[in-house]
LUMBA-360371 format. One line per field, with one value per atom (N, C-alpha, C, CB): x, y, z; residue number from 1. Coordinates in nm, 4 decimals. Glycine has a CB too. Example, Ala and Ser with C-alpha at 12.3 -4.5 7.8 and 13.67 -1.06 7.14 Angstrom:
u [1.3190, 1.2300, 1.3200, 1.1308, 1.2850, 1.3670, 1.2900, 1.4084] $
v [-0.5690, -0.4500, -0.3300, -0.4473, -0.2250, -0.1060, 0.0030, -0.0598] $
w [0.7800, 0.7800, 0.7800, 0.9046, 0.7080, 0.7140, 0.7870, 0.5725] $
i [1, 1, 1, 1, 2, 2, 2, 2] $
! end
This chain:
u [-1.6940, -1.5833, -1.4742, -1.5285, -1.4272, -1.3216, -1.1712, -1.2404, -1.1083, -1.0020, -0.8832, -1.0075, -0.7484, -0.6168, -0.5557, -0.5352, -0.4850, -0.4507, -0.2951, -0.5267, -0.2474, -0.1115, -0.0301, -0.0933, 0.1408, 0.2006, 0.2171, 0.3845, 0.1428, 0.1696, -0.0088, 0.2545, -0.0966, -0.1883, -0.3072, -0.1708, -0.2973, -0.3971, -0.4225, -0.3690, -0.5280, -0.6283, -0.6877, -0.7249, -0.6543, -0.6931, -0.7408, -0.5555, -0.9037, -0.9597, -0.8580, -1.0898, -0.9274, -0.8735, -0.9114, -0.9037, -1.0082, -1.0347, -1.0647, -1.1965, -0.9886, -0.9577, -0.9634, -0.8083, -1.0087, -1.0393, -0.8923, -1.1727, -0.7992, -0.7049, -0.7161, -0.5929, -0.6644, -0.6971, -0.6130, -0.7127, -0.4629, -0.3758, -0.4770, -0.3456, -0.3889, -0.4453, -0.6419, -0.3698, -0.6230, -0.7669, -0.7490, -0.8854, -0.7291, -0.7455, -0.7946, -0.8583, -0.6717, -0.7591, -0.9108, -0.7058, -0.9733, -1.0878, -1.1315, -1.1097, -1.1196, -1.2277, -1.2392, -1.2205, -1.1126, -1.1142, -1.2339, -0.9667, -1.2097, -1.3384, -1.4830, -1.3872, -1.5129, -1.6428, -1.6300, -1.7112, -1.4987, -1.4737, -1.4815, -1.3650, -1.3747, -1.3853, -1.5323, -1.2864, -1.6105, -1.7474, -1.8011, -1.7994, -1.8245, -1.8831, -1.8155, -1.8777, -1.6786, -1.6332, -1.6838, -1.4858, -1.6980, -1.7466, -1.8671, -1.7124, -1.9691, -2.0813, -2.1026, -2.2359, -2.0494, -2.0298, -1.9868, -1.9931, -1.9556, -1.8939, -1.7315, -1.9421, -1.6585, -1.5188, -1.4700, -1.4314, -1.3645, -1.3624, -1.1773, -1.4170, -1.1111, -0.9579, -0.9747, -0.8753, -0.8777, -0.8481, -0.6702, -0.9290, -0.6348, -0.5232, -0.4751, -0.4948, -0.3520, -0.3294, -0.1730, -0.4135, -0.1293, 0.0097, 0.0288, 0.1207, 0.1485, 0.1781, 0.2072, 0.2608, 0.3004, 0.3253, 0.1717, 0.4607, 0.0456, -0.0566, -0.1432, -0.1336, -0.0738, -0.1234, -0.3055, -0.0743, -0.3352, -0.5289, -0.5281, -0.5984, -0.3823, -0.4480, -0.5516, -0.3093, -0.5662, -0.6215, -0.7567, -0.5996, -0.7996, -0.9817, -0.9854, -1.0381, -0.9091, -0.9428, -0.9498, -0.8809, -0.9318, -0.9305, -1.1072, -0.8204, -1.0797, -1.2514, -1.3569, -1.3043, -1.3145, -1.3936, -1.3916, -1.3980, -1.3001, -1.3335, -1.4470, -1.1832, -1.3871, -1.4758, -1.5988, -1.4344, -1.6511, -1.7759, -1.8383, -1.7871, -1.8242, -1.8331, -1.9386, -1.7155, -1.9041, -2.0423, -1.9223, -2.2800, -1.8439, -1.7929, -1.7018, -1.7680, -1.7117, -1.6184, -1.4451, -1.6909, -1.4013, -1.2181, -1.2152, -1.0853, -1.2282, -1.1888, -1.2296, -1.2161, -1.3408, -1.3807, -1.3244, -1.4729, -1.2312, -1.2058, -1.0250, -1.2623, -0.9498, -0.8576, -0.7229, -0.9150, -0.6672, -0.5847, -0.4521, -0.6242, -0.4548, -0.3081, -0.2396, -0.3086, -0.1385, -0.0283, 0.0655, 0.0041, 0.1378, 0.3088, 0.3914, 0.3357, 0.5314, 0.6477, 0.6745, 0.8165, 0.6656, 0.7670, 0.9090, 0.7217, 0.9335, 1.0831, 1.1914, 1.0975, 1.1462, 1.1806, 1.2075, 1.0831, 1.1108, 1.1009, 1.1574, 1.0302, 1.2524, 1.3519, 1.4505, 1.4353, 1.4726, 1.5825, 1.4621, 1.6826, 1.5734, 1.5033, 1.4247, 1.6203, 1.5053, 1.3681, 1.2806, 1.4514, 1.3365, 1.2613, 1.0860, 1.3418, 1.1526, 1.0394, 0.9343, 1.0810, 0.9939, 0.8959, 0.8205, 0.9326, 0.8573, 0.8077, 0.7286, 0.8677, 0.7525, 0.6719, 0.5253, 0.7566, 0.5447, 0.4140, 0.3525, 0.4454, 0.3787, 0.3166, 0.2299, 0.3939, 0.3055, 0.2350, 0.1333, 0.3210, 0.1562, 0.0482, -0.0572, 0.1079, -0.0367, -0.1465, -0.2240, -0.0660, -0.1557, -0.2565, -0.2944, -0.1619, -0.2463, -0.3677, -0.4800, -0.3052, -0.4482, -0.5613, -0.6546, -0.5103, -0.6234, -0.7323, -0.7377, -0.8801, -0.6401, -0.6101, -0.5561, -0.4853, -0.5408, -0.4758, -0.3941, -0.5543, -0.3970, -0.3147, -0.3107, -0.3401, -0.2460, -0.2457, -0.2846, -0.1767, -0.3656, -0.3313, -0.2190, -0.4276, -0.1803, 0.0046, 0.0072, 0.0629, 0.1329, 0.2315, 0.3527, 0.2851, 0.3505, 0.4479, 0.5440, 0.3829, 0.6811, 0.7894, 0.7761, 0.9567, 0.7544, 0.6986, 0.7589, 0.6482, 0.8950, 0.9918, 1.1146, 0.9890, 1.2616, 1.3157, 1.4096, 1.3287, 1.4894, 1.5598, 1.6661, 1.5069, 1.7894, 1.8679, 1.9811, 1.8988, 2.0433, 2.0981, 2.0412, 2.0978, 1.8393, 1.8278, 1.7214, 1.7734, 1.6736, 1.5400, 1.5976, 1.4818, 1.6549, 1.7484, 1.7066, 1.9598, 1.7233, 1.7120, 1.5424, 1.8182, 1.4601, 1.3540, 1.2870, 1.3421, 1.3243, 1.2541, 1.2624, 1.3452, 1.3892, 1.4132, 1.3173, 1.5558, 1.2680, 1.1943, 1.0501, 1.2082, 1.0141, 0.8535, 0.8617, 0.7565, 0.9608, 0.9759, 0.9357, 1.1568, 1.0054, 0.9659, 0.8137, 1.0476, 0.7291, 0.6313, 0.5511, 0.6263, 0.5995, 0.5298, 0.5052, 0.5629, 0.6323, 0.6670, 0.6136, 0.7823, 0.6068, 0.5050, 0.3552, 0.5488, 0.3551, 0.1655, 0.1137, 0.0721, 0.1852, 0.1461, 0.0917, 0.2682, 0.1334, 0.0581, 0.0695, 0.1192, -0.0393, -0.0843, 0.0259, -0.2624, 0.0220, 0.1502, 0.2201, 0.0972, 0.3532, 0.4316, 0.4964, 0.5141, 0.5455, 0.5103, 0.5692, 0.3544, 0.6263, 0.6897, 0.6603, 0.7988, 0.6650, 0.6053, 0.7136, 0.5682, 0.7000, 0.7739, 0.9130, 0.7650, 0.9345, 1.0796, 1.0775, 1.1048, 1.2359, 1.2377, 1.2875, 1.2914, 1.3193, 1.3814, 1.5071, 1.4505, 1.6281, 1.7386, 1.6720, 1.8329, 1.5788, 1.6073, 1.5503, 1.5808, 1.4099, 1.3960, 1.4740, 1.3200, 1.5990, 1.6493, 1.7549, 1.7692, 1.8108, 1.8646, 1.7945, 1.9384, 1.6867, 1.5888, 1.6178, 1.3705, 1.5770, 1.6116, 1.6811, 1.6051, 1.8273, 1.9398, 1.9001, 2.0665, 1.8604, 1.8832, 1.7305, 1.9675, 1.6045, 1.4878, 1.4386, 1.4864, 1.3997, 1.3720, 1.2060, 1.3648, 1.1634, 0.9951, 0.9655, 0.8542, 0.9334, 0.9715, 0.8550, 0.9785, 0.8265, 0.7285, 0.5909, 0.7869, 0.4739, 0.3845, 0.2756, 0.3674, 0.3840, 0.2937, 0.4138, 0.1549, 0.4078, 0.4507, 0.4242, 0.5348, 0.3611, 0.2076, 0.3250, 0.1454, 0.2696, 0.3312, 0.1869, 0.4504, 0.2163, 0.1393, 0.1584, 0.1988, 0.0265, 0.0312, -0.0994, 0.0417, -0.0066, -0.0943, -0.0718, -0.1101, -0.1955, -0.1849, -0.0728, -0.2929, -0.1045, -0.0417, 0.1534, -0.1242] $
v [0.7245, 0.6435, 0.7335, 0.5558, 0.6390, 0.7676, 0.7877, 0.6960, 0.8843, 0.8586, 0.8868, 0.9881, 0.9462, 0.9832, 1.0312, 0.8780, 1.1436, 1.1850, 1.2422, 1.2321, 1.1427, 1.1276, 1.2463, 1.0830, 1.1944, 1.3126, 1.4127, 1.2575, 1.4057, 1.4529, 1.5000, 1.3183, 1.5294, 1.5876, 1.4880, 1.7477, 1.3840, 1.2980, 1.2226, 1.2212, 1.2042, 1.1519, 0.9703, 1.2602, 0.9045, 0.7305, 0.6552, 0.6361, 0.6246, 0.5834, 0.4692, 0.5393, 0.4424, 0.3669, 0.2083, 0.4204, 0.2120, 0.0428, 0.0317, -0.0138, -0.0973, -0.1534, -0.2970, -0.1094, -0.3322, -0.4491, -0.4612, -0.4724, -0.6122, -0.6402, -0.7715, -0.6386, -0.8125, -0.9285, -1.0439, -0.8950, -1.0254, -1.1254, -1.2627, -1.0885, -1.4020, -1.4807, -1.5276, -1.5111, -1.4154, -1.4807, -1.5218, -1.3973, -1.6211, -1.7045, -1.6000, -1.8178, -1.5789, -1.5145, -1.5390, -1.5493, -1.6485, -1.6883, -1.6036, -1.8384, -1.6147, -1.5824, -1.3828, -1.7042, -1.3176, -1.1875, -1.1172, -1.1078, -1.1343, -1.0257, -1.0439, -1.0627, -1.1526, -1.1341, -1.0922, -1.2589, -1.1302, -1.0845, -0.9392, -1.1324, -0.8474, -0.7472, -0.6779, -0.7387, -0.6638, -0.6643, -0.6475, -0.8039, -0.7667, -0.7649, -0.6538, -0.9106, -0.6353, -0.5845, -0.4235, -0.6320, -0.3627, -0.2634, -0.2346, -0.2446, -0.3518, -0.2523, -0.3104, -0.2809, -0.3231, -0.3108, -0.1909, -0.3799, -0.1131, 0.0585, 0.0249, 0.1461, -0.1322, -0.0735, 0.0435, -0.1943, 0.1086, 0.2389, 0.2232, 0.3642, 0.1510, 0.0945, -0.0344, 0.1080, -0.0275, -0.1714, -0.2097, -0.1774, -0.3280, -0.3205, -0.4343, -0.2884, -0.4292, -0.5807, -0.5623, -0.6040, -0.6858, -0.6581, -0.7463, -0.6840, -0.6506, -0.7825, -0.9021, -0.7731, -0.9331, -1.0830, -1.1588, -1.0693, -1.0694, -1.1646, -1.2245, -1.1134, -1.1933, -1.2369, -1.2091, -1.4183, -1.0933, -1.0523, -0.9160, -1.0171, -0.8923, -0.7208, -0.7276, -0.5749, -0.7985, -0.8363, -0.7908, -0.9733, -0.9201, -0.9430, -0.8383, -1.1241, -0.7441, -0.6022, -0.5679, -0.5223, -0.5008, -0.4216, -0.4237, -0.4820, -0.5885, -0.6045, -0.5561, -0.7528, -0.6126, -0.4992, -0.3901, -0.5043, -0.3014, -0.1828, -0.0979, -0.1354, -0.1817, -0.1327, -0.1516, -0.1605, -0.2670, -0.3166, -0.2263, -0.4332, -0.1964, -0.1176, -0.0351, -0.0471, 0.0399, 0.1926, 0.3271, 0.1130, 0.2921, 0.4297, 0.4872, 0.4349, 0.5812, 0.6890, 0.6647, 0.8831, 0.6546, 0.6198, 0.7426, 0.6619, 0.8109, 0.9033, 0.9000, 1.0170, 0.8036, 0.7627, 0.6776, 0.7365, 0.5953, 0.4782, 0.5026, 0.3713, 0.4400, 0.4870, 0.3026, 0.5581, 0.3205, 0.2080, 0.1726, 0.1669, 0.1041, 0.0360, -0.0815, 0.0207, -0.0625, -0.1903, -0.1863, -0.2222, -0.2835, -0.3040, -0.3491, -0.4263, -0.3026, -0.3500, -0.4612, -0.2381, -0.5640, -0.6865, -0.7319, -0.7988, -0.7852, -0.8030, -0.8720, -0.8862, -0.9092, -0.9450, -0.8121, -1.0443, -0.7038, -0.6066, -0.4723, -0.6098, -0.5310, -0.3750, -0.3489, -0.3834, -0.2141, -0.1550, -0.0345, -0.2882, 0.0843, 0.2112, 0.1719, 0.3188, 0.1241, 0.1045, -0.0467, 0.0892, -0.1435, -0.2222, -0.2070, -0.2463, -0.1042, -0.0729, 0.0028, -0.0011, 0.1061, 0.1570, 0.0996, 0.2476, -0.0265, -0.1424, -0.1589, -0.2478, -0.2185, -0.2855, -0.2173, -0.2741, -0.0982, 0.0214, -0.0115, 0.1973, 0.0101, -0.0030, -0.0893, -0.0341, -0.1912, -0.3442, -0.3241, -0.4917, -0.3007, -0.2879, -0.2069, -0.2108, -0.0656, 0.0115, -0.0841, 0.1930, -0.1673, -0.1801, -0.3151, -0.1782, -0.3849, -0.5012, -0.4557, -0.5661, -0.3210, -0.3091, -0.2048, -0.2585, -0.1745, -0.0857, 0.0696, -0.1598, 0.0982, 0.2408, 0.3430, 0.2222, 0.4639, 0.5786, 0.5918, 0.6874, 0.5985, 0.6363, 0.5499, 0.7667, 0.5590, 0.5263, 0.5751, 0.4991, 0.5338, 0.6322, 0.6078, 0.6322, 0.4626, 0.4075, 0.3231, 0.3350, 0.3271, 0.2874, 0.2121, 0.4290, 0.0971, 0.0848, -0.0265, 0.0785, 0.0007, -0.1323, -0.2295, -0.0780, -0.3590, -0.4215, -0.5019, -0.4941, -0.5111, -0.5437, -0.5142, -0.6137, -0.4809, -0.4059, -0.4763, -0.3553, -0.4913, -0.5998, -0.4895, -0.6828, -0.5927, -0.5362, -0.5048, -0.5918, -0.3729, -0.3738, -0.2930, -0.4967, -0.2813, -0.2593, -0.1192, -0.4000, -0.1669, -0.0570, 0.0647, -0.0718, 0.1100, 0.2992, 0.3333, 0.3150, 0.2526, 0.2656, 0.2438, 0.1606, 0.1439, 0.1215, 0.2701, 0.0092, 0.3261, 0.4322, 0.6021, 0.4360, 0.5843, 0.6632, 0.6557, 0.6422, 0.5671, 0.5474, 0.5919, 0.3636, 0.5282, 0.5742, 0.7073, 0.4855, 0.7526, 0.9277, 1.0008, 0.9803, 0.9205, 0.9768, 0.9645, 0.8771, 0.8516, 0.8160, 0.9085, 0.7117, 1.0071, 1.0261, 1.1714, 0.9946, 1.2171, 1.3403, 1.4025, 1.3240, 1.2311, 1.2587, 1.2173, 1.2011, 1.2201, 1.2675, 1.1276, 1.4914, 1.0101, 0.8681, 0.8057, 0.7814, 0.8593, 0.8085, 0.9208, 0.6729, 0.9101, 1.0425, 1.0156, 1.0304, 0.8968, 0.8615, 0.7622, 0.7883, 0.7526, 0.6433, 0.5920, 0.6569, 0.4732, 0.3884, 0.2920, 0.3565, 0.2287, 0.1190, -0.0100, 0.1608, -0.0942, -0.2540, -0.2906, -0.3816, -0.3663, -0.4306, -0.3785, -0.5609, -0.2605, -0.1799, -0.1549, -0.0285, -0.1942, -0.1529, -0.0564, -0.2260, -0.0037, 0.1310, 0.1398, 0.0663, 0.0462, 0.0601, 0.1140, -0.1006, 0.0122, 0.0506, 0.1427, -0.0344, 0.2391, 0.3752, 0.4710, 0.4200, 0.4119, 0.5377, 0.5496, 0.5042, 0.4307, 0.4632, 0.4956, 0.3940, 0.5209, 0.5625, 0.6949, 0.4937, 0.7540, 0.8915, 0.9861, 0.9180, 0.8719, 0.9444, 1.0122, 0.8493, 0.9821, 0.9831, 0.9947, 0.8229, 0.9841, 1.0436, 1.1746, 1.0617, 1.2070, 1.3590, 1.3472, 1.3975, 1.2246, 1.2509, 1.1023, 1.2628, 1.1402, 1.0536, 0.9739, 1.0974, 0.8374, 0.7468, 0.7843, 0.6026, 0.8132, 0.7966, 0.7440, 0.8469, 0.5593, 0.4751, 0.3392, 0.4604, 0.3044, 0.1559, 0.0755, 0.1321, 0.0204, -0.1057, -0.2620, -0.1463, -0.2733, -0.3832, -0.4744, -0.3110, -0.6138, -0.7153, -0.7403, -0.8530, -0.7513, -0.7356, -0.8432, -0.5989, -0.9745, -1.0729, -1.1798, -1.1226, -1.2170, -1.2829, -1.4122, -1.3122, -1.4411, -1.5583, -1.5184, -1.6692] $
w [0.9100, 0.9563, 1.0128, 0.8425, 1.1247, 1.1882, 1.0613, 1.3930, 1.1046, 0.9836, 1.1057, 0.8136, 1.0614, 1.1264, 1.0257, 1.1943, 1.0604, 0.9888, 0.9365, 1.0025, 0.8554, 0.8309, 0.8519, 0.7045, 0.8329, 0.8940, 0.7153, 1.0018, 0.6391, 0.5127, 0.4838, 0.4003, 0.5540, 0.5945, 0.5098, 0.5697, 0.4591, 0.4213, 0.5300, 0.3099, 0.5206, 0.5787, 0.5448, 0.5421, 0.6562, 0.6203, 0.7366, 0.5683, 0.6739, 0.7682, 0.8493, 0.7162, 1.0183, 1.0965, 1.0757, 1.2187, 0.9813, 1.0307, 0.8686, 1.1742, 0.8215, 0.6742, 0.6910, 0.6093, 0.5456, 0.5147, 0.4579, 0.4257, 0.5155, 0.4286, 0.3419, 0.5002, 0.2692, 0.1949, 0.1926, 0.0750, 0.3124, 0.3776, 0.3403, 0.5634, 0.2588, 0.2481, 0.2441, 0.3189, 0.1589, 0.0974, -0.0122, 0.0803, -0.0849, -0.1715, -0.3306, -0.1009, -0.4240, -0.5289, -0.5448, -0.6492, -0.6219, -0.6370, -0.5203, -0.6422, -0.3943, -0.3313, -0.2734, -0.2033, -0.3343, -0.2723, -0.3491, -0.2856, -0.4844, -0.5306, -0.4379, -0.7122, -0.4378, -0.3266, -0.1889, -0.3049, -0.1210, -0.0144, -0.0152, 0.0233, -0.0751, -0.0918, -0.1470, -0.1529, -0.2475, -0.2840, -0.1351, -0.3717, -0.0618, 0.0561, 0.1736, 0.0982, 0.1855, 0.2692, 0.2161, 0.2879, 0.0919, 0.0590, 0.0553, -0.0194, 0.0534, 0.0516, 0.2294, -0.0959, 0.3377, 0.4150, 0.4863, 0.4098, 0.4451, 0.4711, 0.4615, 0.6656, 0.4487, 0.4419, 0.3279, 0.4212, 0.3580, 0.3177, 0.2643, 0.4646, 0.3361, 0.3417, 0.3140, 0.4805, 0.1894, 0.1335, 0.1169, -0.0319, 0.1829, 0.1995, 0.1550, 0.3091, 0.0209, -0.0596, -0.0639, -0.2434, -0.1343, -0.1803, -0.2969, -0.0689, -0.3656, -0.4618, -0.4429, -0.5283, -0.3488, -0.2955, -0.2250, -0.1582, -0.2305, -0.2126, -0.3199, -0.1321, -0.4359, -0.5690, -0.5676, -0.5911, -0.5636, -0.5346, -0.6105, -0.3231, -0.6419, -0.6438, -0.7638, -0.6860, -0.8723, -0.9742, -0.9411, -1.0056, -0.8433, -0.7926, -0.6865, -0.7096, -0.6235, -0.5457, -0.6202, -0.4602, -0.7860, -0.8892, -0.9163, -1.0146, -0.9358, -1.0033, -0.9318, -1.0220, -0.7641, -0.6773, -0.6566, -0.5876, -0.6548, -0.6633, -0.8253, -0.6425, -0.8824, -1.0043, -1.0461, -1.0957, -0.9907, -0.9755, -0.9133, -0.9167, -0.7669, -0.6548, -0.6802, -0.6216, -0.8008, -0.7950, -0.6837, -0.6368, -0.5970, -0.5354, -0.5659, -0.4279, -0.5827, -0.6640, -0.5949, -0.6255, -0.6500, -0.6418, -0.5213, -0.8339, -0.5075, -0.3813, -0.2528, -0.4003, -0.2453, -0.1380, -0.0784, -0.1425, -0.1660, -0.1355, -0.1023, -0.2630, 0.0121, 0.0562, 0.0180, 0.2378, -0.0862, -0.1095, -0.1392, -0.1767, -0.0810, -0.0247, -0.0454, 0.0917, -0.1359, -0.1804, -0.1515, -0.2937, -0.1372, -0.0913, -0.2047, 0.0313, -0.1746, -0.3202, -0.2377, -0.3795, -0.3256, -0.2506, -0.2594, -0.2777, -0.1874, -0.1908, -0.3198, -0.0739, -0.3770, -0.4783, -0.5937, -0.5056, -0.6054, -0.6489, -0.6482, -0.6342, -0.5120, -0.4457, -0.5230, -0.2918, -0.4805, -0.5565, -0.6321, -0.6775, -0.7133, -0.7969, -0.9255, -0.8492, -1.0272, -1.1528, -1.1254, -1.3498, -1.0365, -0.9859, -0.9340, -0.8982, -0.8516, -0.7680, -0.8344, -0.6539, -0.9570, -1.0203, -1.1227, -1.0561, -1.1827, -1.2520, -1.1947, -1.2736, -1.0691, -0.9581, -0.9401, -0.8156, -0.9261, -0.9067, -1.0158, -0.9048, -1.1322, -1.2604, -1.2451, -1.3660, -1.2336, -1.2599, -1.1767, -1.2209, -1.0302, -0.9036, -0.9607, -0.7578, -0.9934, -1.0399, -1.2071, -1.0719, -1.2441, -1.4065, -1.3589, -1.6010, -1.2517, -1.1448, -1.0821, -1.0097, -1.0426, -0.9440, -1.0146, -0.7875, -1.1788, -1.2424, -1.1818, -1.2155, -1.1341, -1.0518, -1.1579, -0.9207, -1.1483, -1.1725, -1.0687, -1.1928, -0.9147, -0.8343, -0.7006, -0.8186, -0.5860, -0.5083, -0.3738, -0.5296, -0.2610, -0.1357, -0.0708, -0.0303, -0.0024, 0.0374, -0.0426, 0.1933, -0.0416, -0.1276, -0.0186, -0.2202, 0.0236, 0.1286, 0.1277, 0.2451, 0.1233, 0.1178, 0.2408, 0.1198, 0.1417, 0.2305, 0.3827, 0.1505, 0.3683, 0.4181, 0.4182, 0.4064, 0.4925, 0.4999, 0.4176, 0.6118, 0.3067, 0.2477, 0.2519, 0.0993, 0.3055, 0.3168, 0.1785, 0.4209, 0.1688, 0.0383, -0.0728, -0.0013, -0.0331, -0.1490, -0.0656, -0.2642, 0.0386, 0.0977, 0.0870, 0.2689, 0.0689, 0.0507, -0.0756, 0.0442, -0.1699, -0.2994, -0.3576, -0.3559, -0.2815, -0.2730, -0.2365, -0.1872, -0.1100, -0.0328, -0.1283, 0.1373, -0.2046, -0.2897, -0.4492, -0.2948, -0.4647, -0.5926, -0.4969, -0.6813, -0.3955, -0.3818, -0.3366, -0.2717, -0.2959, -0.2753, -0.4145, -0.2358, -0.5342, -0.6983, -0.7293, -0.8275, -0.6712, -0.6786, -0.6247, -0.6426, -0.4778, -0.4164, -0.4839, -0.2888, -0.5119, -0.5938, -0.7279, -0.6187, -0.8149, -0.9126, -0.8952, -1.0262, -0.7801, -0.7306, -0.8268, -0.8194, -0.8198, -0.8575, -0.7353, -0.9141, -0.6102, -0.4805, -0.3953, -0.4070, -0.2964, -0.1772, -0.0807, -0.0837, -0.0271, 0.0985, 0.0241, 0.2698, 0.0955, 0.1231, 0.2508, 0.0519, 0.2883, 0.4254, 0.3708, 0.4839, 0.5161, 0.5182, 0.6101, 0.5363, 0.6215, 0.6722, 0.7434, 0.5490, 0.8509, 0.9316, 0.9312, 0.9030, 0.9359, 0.9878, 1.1279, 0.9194, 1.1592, 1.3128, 1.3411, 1.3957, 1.4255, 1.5521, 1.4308, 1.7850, 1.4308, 1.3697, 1.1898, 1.3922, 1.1437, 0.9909, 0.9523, 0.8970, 1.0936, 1.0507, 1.0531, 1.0945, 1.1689, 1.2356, 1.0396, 1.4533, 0.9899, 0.9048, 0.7919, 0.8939, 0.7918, 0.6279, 0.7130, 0.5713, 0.8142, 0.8046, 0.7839, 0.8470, 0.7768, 0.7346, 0.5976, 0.7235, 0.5157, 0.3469, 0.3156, 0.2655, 0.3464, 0.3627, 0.2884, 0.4841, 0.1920, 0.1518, 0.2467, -0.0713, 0.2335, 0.2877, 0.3822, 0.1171, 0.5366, 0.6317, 0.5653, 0.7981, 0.6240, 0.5956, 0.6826, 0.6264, 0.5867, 0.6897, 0.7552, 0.6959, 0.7623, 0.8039, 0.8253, 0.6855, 0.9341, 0.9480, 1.0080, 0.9664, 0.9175, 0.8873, 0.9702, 0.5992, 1.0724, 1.1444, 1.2138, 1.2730, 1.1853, 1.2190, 1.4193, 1.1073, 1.4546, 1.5430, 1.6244, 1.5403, 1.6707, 1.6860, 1.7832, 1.5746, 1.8906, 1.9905, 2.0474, 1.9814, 1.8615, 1.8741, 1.8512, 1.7457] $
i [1, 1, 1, 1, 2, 2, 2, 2, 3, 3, 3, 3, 4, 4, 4, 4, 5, 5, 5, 5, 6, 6, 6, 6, 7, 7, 7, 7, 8, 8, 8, 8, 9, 9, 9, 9, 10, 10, 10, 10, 11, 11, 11, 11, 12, 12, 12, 12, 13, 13, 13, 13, 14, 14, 14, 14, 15, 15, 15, 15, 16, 16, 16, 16, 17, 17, 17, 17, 18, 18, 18, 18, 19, 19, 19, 19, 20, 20, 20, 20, 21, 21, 21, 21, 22, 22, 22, 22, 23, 23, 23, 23, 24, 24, 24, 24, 25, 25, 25, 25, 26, 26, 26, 26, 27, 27, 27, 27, 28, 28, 28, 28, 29, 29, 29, 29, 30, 30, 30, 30, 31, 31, 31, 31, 32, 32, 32, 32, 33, 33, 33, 33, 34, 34, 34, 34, 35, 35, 35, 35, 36, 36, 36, 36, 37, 37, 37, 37, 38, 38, 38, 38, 39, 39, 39, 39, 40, 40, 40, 40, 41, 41, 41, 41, 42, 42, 42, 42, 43, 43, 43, 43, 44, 44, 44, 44, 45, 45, 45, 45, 46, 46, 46, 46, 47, 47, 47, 47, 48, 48, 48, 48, 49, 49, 49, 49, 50, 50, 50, 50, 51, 51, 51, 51, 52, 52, 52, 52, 53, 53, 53, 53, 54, 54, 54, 54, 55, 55, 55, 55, 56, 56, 56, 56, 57, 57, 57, 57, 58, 58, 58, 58, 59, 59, 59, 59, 60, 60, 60, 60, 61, 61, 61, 61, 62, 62, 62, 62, 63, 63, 63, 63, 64, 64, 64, 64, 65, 65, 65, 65, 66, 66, 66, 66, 67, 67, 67, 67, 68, 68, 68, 68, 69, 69, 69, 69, 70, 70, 70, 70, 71, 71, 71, 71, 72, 72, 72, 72, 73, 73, 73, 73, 74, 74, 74, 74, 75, 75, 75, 75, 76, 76, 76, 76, 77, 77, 77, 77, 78, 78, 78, 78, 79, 79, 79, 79, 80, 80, 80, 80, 81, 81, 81, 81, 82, 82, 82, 82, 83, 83, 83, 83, 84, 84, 84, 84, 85, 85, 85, 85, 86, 86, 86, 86, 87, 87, 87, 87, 88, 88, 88, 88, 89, 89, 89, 89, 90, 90, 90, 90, 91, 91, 91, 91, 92, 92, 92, 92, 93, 93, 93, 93, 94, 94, 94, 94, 95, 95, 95, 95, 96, 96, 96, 96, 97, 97, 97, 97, 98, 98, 98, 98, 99, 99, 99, 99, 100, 100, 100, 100, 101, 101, 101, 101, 102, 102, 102, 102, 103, 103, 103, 103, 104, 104, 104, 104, 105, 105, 105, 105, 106, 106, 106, 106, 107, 107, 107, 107, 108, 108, 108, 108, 109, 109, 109, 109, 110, 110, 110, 110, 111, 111, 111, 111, 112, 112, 112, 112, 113, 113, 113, 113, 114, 114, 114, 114, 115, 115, 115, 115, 116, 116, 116, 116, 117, 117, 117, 117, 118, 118, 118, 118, 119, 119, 119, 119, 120, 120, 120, 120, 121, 121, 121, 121, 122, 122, 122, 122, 123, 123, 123, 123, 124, 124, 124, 124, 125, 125, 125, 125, 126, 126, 126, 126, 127, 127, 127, 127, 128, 128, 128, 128, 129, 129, 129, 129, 130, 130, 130, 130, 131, 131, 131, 131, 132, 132, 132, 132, 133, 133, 133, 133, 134, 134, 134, 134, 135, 135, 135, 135, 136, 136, 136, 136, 137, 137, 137, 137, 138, 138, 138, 138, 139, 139, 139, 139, 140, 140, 140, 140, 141, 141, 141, 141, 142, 142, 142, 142, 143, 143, 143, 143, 144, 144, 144, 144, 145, 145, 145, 145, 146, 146, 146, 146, 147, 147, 147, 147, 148, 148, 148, 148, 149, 149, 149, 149, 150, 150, 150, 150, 151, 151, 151, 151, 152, 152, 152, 152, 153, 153, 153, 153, 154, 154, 154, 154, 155, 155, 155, 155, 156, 156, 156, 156, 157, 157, 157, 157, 158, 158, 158, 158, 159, 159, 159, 159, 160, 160, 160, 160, 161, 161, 161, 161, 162, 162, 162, 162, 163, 163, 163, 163] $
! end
């Protein structure tokens, strides 16, 4: 599988299975299928209420956790510094993980994303996740995460659709 390779020298494949509205009940098989399919990137969030049944799939799976490249979002409700690190917790003991590959705020909430971006920097620091990344930020709210930034984001995961 092709990969790219972040600005923090990890490496994540280009093409991922995400689990956007799949119906709990139905992700563990989805996922299951999307893996022994060669997906390699699995991409959930807490606000999609699945990380649970991605857990079960990955563990079912048979492939060794390092092969496998995964990805959750803090949701908005969850922002802010010990918020957000709650938030991880919870994410990592849903999804049956030790660690993370991104780790990404999922939306830019205003008030609190500085403080948000500063906790997954701790995250990133205590080697609890490989990257961290941010979701639907624009031109303005990167240019201001860079102000105050110890480690730029390296990834911003934006929906991108016909309709």
């Amino acid at each position: 599988m092709q990969t790219v390779t972040l600005n923090n020298g990890v490496e994540m494949p280009l093409l991922g299975f995400g689990v956007y509205q799949i119906p709990a009940e139905d992700t563990e098989r989805a996922v299951s299928e999307a893996l022994a399919a060669g997906y390699r990137l699995l991409d959930t969030a807490a606000a999609y209420g699945n990380e649970e049944a991605v857990g079960r799939a990955i563990g079912s799976s048979g492939i060794p956790r390092e092969q496998l490249f995964v990805t959750t979002k803090l949701w908005n409700k969850d922002q802010g510094y010990e918020p957000a690190l709650l938030a991880f917790e919870a994410s990592l003991k849903r999804l049956k993980l030790e660690y993370l590959d991104l780790y990404l705020i999922h939306w830019p909430v205003p008030e609190l994303r500085l403080e948000s971006w500063r906790a997954l920097e701790r995250l990133h620091e205590d080697r609890r996740v490989r990257s961290i990344g941010v979701s639907n930020f624009l031109v303005p709210h990167l240019e201001q995460l860079q102000t105050t930034a110890k480690v730029l984001p390296a990834v911003n995961q934006i929906e991108l659709s016909p309709f």
